[in-house]
Backbone as a printed PyTorch tensor [residue, N CA C, xyz], in Angstrom:
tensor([[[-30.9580,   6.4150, -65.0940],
         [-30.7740,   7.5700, -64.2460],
         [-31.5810,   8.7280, -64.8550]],

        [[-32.1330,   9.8610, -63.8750],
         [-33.1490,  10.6040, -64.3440],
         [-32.5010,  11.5330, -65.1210]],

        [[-32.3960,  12.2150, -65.9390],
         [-31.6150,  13.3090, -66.5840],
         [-31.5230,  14.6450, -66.1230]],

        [[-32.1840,  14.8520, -65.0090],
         [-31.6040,  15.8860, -64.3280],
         [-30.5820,  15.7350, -63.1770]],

        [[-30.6960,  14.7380, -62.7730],
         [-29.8430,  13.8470, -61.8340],
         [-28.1170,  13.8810, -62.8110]],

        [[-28.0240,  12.9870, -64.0770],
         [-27.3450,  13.0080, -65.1310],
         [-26.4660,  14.2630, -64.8960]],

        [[-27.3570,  15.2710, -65.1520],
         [-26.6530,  16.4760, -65.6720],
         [-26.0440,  17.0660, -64.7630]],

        [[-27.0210,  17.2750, -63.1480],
         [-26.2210,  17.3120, -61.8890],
         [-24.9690,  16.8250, -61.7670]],

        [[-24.9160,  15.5340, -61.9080],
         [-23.7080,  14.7980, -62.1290],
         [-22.2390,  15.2960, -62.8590]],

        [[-22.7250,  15.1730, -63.8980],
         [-21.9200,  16.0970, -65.2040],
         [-21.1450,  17.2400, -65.0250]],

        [[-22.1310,  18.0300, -64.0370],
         [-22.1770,  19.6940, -63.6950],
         [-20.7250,  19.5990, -63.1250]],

        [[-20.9150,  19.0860, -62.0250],
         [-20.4210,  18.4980, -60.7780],
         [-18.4420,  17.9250, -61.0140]],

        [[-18.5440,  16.8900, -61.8120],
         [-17.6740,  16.2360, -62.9510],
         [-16.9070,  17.4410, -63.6250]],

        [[-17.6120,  18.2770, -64.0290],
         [-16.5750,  19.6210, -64.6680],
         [-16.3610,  20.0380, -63.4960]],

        [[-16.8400,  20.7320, -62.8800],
         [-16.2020,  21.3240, -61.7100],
         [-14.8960,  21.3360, -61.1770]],

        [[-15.0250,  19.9160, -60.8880],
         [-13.6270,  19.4800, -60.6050],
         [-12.3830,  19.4980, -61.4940]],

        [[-12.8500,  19.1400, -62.4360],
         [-11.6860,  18.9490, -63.4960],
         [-11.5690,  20.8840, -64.1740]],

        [[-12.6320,  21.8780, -63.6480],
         [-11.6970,  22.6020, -64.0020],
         [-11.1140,  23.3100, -62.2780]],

        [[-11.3020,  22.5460, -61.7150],
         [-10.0860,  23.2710, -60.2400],
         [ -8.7540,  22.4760, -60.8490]],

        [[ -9.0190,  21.4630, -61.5430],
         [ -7.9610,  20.6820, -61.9550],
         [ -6.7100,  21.3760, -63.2410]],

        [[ -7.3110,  22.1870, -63.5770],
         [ -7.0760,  22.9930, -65.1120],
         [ -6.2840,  24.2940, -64.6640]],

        [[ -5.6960,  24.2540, -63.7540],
         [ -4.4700,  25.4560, -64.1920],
         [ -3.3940,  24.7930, -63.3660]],

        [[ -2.2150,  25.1280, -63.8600],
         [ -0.9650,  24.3390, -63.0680],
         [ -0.5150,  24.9540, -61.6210]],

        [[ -0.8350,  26.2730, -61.5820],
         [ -0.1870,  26.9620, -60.0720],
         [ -1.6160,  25.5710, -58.8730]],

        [[ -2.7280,  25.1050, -59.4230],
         [ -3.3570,  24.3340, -58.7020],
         [ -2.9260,  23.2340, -58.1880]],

        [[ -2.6060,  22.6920, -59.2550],
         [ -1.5950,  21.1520, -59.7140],
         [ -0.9140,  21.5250, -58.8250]],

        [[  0.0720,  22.3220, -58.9060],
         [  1.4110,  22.6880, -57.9360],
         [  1.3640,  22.4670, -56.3770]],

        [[  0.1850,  22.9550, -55.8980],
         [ -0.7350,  23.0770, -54.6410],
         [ -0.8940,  21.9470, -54.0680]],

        [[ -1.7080,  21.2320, -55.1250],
         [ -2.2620,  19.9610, -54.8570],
         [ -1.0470,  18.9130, -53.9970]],

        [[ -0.1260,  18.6920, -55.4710],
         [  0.8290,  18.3560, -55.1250],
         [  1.6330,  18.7790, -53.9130]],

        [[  2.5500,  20.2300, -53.5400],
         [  2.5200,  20.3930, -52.3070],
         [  1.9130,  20.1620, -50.9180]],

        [[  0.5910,  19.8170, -50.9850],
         [ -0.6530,  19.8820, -49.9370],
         [ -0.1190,  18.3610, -49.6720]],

        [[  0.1340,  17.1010, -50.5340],
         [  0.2040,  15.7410, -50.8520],
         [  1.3020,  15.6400, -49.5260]],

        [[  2.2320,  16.2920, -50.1490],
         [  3.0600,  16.0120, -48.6570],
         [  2.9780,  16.1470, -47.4220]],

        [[  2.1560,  17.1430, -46.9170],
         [  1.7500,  17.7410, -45.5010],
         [  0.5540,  18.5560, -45.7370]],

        [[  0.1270,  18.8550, -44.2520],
         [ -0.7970,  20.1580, -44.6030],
         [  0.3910,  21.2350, -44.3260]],

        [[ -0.2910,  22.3480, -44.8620],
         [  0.7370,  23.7470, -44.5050],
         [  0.1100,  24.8950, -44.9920]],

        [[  0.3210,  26.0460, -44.1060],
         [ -0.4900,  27.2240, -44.1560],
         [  0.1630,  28.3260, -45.7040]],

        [[ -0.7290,  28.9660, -45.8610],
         [ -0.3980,  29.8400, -46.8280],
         [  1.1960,  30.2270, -47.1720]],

        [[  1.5810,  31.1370, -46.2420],
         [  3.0790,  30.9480, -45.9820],
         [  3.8830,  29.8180, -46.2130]],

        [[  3.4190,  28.6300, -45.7400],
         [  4.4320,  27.7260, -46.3070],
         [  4.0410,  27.3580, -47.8320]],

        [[  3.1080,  27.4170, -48.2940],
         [  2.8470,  27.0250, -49.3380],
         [  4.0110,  28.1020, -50.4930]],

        [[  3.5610,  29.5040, -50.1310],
         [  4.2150,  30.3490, -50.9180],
         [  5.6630,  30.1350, -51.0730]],

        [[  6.2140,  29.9930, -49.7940],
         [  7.4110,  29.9910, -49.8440],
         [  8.0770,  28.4640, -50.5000]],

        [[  7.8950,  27.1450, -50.5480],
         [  7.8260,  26.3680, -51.3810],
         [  7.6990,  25.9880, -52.7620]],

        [[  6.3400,  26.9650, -53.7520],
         [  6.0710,  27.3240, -54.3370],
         [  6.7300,  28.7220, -55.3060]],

        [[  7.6070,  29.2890, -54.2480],
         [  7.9350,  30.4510, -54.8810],
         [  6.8490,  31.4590, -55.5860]],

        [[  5.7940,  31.4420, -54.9160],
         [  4.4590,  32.2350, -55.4330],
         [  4.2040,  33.3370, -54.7250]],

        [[  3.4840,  34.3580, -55.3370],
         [  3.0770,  35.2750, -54.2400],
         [  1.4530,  35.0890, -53.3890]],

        [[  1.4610,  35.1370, -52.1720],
         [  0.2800,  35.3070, -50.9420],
         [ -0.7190,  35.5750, -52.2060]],

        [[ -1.0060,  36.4760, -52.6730],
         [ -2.4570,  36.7830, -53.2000],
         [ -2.7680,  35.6900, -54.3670]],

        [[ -2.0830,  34.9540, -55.1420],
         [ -2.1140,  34.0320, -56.5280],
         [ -2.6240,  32.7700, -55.2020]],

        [[ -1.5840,  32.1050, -54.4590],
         [ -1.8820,  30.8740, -53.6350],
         [ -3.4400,  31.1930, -53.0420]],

        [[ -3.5140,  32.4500, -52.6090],
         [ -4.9560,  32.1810, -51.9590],
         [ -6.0640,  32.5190, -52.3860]],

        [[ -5.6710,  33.0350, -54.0360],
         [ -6.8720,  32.6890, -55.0460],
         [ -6.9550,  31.2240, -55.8590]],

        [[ -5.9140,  30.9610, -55.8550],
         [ -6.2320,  29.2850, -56.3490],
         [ -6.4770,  28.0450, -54.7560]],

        [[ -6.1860,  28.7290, -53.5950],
         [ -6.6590,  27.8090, -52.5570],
         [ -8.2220,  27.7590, -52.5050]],

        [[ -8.3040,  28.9620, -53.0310],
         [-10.3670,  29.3300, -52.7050],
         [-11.1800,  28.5820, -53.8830]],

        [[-10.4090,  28.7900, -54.9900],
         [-11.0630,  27.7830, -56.1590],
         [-11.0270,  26.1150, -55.7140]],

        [[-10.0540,  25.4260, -55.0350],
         [ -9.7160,  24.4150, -54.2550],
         [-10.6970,  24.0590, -53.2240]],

        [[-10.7550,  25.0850, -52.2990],
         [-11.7880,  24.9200, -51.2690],
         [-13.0030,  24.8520, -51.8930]],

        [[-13.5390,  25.7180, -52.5170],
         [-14.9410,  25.8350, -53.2960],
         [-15.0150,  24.5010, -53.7370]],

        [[-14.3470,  23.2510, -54.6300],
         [-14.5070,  22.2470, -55.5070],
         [-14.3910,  20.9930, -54.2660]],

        [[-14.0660,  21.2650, -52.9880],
         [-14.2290,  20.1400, -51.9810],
         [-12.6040,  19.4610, -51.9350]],

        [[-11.5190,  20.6370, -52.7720],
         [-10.2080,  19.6040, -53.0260],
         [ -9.4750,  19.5940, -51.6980]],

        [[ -9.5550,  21.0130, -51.1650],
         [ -8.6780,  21.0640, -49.6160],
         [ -9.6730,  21.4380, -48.6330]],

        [[ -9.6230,  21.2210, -47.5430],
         [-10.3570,  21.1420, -46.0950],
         [ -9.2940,  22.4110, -45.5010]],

        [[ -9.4720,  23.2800, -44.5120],
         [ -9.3080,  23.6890, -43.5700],
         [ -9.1080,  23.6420, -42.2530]],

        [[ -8.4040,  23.9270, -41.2850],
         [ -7.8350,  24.2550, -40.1590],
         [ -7.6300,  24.9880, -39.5040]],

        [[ -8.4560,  25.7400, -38.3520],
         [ -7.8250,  26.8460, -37.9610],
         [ -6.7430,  26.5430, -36.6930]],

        [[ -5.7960,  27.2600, -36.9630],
         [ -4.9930,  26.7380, -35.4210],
         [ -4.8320,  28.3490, -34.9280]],

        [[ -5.4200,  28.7500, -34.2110],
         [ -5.0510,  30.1970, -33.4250],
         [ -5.5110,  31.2340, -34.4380]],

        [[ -4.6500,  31.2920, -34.9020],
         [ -4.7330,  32.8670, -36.3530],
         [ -3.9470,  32.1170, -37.8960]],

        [[ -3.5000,  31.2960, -37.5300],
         [ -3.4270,  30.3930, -38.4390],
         [ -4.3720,  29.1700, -39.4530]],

        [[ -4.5770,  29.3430, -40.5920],
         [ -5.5330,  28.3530, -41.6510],
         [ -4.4140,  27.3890, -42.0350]],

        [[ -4.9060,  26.3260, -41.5850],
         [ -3.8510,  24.9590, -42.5940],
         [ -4.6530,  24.3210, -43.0860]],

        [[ -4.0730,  24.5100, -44.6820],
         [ -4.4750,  23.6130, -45.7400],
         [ -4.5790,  22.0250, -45.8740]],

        [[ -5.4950,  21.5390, -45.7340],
         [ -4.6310,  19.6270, -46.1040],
         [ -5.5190,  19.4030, -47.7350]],

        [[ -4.7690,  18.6720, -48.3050],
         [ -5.4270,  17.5880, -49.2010],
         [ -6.6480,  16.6360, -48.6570]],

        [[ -7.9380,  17.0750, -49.6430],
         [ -9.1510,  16.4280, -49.0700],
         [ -9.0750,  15.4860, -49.5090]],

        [[ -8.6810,  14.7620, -50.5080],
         [ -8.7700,  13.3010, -50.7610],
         [ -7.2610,  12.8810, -51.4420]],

        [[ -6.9070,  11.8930, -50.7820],
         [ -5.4860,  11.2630, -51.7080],
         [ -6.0210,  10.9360, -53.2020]],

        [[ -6.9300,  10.6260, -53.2440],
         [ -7.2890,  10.2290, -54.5210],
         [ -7.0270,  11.1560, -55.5970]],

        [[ -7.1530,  12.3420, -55.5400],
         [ -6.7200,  13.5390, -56.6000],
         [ -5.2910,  13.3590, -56.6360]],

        [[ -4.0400,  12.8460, -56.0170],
         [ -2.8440,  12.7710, -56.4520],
         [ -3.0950,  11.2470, -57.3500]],

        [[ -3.9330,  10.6420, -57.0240],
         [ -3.7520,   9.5330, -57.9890],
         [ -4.0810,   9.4250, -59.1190]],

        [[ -5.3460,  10.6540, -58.9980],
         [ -6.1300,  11.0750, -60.8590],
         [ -4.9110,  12.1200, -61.5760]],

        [[ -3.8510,  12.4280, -60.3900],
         [ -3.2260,  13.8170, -61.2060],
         [ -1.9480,  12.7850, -61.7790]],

        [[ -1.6340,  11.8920, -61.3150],
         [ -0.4260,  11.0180, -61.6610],
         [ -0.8140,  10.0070, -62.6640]],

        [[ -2.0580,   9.6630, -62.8830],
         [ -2.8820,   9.1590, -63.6310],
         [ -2.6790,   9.2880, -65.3210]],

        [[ -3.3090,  10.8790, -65.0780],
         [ -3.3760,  11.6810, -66.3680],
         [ -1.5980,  12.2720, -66.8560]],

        [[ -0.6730,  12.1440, -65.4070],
         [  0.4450,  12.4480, -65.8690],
         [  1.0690,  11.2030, -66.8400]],

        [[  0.9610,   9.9940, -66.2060],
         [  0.7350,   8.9780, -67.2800],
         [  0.6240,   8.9590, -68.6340]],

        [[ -0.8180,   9.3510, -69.0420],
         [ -1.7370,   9.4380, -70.1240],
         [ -0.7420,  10.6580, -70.7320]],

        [[ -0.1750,  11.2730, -70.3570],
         [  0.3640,  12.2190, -70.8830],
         [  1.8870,  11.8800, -71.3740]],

        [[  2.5970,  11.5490, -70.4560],
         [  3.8260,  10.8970, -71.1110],
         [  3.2200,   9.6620, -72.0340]],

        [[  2.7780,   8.9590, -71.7340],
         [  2.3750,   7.9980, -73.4940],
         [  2.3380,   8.8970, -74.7370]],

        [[  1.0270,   9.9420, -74.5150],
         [  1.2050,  10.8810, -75.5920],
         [  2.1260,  11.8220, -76.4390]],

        [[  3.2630,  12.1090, -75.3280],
         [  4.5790,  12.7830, -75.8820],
         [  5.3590,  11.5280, -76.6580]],

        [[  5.5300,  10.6040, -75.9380],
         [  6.3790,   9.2780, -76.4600],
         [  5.8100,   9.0810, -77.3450]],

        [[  4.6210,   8.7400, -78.2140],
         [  4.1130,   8.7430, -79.5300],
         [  4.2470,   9.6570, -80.4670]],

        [[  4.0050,  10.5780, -79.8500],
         [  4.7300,  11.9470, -81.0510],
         [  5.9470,  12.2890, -81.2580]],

        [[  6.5820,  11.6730, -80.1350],
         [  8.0590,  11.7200, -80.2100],
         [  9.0480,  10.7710, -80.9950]],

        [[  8.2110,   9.7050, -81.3710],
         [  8.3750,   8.8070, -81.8810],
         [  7.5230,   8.5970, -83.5500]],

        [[  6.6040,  10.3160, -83.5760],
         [  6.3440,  10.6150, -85.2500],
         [  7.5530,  10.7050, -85.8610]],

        [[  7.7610,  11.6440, -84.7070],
         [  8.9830,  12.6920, -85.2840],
         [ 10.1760,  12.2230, -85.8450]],

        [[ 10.7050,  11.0000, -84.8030],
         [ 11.6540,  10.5200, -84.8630],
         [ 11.3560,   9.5750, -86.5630]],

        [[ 10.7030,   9.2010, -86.5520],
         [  9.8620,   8.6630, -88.1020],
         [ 10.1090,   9.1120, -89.0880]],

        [[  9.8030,  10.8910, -89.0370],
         [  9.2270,  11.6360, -89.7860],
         [ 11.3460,  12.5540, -90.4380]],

        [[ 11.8470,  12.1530, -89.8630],
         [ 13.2220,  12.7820, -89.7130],
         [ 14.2440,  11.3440, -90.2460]]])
């Protein structure tokens, strides 16, 4: 592969993983998984305020994670690919292994 191609790639590869990198996103994501739903519902689910949800929806939209809807005066959010609940349940995985090993220093170490 050509190495500018490579790096495109790469570029691309972070991107995502940092729309992936703050939890009010995660939260989103996850919410979005179940239905689509407009700002309002998101907030109110979320317990977030309007201006936080629709600065992390725009970082979302920007990375290709949620698609859009307009219905009237209404924007509904959906999840652009199921596949991001499967990389996020994935790494939730990878993550409980990692507590259970340290949890199991500890338990060692005591």
């Amino acid at each position: 592969m050509n190495k500018t191609l490579e790096s495109e790639i790469t570029q691309l590869h972070a991107e995502i993983c940092a729309g992936l990198a703050d939890p009010n996103r995660i939260m989103i994501l996850y919410t979005l998984a179940q239905s689509p739903r407009n700002v309002t519902e998101i907030c109110n689910e979320l317990e977030m305020p309007q201006s936080l949800v629709s600065r992390h929806l725009k970082v979302l939209r920007e990375r290709g994670m949620v698609t859009t809807e307009r219905h009237g005066t209404v924007i509904v959010y959906t999840l652009a690919d199921q596949r991001l609940i499967q990389a996020l349940d994935l790494l939730r995985a990878v993550m409980h292994e990692n507590i259970a090993k340290r949890a199991e220093l500890v338990n060692a170490l005591s």
